[in-house]
N, C-alpha and C positions, 0 to 999 in steps of 0.2 A: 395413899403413899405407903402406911404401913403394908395390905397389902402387897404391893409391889414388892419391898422388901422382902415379907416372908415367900414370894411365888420366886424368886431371885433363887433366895437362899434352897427351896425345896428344890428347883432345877437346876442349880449346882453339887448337891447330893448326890441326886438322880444319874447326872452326868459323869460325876467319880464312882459310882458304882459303876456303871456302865463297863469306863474303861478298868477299871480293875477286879471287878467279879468274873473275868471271863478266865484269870489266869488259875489252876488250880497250884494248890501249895503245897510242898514237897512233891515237887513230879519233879525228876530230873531231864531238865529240856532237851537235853542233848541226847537221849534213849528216847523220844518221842518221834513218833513215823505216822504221820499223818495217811502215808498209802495205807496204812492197814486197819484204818478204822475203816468201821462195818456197822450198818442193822439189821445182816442177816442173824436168824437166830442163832442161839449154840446149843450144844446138847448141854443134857442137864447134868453129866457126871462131872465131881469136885475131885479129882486127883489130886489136886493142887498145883500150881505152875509159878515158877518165881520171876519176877519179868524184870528187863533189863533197869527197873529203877531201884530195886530190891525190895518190893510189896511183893503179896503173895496172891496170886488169881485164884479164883476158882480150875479155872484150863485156861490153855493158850488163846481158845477163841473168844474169852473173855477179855484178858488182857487184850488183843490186838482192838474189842471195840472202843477202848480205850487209847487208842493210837500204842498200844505199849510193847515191843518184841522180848524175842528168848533173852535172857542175861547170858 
């Protein structure tokens, strides 16, 4: 019976992790575009690029693999 309880408890964890690890925190959802994520590579120069959430990328094709556009 104990058992049961703690398999309970651990797959109730498990299960709110789940649904809420997937969100990240401070992303402004409303600048997120899903069309523009990507695994293609990017080049490796750091200009810097500010994206529509107000973090700062490496470059654009950084930001968009993060779903994120121009500000």
């Amino acid at each position: 019976m104990f058992l049961d309880k703690v398999t309970l408890i651990v797959f109730s964890l498990f299960c709110l992790l789940m649904f809420t690890g997937c969100n990240k925190t401070g992303v402004n959802h409303s600048c997120y575009d899903e069309s523009l994520v990507h695994n293609d590579a990017c080049t490796t120069g750091c200009p810097g690029f500010e994206g529509c959430d107000g973090n700062t990328y490496c470059n654009q094709c950084e930001a968009a693999r993060e779903g994120i556009g121009p500000k």
